[in-house]
C-alpha positions in Angstrom: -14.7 -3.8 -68.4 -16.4 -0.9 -66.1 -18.4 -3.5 -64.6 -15.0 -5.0 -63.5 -13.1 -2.2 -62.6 -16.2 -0.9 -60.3 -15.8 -4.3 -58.8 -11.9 -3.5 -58.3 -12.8 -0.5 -56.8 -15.7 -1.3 -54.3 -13.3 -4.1 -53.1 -10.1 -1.4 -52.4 -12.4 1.0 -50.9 -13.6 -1.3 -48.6 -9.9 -2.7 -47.5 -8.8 0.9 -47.0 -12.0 1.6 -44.8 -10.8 -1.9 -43.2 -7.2 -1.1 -42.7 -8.3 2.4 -41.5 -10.5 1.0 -38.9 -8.3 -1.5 -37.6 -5.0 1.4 -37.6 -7.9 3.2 -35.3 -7.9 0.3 -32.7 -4.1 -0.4 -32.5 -4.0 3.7 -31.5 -6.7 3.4 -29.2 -4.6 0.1 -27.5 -1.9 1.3 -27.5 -2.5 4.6 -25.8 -4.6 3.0 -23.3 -1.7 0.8 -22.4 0.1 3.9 -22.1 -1.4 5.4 -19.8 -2.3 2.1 -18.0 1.3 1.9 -17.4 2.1 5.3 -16.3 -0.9 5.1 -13.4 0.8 1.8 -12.1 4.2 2.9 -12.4 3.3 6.3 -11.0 0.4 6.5 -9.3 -1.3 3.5 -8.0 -0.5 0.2 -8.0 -2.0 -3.0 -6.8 -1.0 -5.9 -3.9 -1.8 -8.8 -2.5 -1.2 -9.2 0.7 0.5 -12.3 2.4 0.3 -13.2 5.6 -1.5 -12.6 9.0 0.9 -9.6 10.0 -1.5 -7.0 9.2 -5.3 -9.4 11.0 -7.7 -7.8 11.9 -7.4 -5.3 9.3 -5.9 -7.0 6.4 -6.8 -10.4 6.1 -4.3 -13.5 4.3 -5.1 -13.2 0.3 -6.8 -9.6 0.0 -5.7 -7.2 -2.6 -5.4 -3.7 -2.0 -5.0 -0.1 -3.9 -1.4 1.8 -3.1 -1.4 5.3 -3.8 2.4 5.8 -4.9 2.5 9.8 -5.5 -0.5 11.0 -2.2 3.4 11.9 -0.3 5.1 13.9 -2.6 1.9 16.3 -3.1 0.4 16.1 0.3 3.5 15.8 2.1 4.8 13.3 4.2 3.4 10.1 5.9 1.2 10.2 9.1 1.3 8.3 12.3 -1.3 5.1 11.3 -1.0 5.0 7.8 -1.0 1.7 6.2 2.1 2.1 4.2 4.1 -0.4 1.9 7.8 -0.3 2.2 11.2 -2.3 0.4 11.9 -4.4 3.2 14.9 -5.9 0.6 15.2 -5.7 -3.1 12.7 -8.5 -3.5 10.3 -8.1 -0.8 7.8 -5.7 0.2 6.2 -5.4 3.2 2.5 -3.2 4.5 2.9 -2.2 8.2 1.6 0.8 10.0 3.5 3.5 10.7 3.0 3.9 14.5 6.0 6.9 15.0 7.3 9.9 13.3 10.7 11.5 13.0 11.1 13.3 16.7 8.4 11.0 18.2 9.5 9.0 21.4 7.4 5.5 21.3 6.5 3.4 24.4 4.0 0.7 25.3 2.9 0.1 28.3 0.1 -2.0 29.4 -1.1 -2.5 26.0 -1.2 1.0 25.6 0.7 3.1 23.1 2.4 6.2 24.4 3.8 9.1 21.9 6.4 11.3 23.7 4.4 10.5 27.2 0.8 10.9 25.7 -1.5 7.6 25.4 -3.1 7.4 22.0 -6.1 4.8 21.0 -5.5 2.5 18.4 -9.2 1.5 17.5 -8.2 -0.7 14.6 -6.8 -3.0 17.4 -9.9 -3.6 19.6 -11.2 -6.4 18.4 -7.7 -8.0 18.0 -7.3 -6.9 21.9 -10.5 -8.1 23.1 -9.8 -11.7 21.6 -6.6 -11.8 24.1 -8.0 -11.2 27.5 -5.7 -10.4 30.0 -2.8 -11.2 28.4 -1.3 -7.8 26.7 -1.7 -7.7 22.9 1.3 -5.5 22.5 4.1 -6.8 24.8 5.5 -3.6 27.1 8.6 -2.0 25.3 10.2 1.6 25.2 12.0 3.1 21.8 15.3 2.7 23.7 15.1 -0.6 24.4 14.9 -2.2 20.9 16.6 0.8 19.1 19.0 2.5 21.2 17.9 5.5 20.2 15.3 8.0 22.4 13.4 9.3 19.0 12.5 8.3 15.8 15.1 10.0 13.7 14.8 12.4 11.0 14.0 10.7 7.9 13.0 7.6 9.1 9.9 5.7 10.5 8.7 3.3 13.3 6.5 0.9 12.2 4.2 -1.8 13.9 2.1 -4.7 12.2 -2.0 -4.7 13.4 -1.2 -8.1 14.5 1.2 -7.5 17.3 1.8 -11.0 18.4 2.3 -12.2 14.7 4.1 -9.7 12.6 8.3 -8.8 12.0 8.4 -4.9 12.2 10.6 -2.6 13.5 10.8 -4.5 16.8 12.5 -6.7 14.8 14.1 -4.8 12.0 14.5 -1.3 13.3 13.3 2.0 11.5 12.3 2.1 8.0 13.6 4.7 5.8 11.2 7.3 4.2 13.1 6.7 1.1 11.8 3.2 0.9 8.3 3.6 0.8 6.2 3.0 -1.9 3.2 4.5 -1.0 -0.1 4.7 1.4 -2.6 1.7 1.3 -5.7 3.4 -0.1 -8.3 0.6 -0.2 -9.1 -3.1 -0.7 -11.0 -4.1 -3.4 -10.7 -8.1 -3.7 -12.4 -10.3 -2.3 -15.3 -7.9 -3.5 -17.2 -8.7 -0.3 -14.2 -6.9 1.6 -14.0 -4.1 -0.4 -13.2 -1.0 1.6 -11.4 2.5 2.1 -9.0 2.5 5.0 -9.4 5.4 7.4 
């Protein structure tokens, strides 16, 4: 009989270590999927990126890092960010922002001009040196495709990398601050490509 019920007792000891154990690991899941879920809803998230809009500096099929919270503690977007914006309630698109509220924008041959001073746009050259002659970024002023003489407040300008091959705000006007999800902060797939934009 005490044989028996040391048996009994063995055997319940070790299903309460066993049940302990495994109560251990569902806590351990289930806060790490917690907090999994807060980072991508708050903090980063991840895309892949479709499309040659965004060549030489984004290839087709790569999949980058979006800091989603960088703006609302280091303030505001800056001219050549790589940001991702709602372009509709379905689709998202990664441009760079090229003008600020305030900013007047102009290109003229194949230079960019910001309120009548030229800025470099090194991320283009090899892009520009592939085209020759022939003007990578067609000649256009703010007024022209906008109406408008500045970027206006609250809003953005923004330009694909791939000026001959991209829809932007040529195309679809200003893009409102409000619709940004964040600033691209790196590519990490293909692993060959991995890299933190400047």
């Amino acid at each position: 009989m005490k044989i028996i019920e040391a048996s009994e007792n063995k055997e319940h000891a070790q299903k309460s270590v066993w049940k302990r154990e495994l109560w251990s690991w569902v806590k351990t899941i289930a806060v790490v999927v917690l907090i999994v879920l807060f980072v991508r809803s708050y903090l980063f998230t991840n895309y892949i990126v479709y499309g040659q809009s965004m060549m030489p500096t984004i290839q087709d099929g790569e999949r980058i890092i979006v800091n989603k919270i960088g703006y609302d503690i280091n303030g505001g977007p800056e001219r050549f960010d790589l940001v991702i914006f709602h372009a509709d309630e379905e689709t998202d698109y990664i441009k760079r922002i090229i003008g600020l509220p305030g900013d007047h924008i102009a290109y003229e041959d194949d230079v960019l001009y910001v309120n009548g001073e030229p800025y470099e746009e090194p991320f283009l050259d090899g892009y520009k040196e592939e085209y020759g002659k022939v003007p990578f970024t067609e000649d256009f002023t703010l007024e022209e495709l906008t109406k408008e003489e500045v970027v206006p407040e609250g809003q953005v300008f923004v330009l694909g990398d791939n000026r001959r091959n991209s829809l932007d705000s040529r195309q679809i006007g200003f893009i409102d601050k409000e619709t940004l999800v964040g600033k691209a902060n790196l590519s990490y797939w293909p692993p060959d490509n991995f890299r933190v934009f400047q």
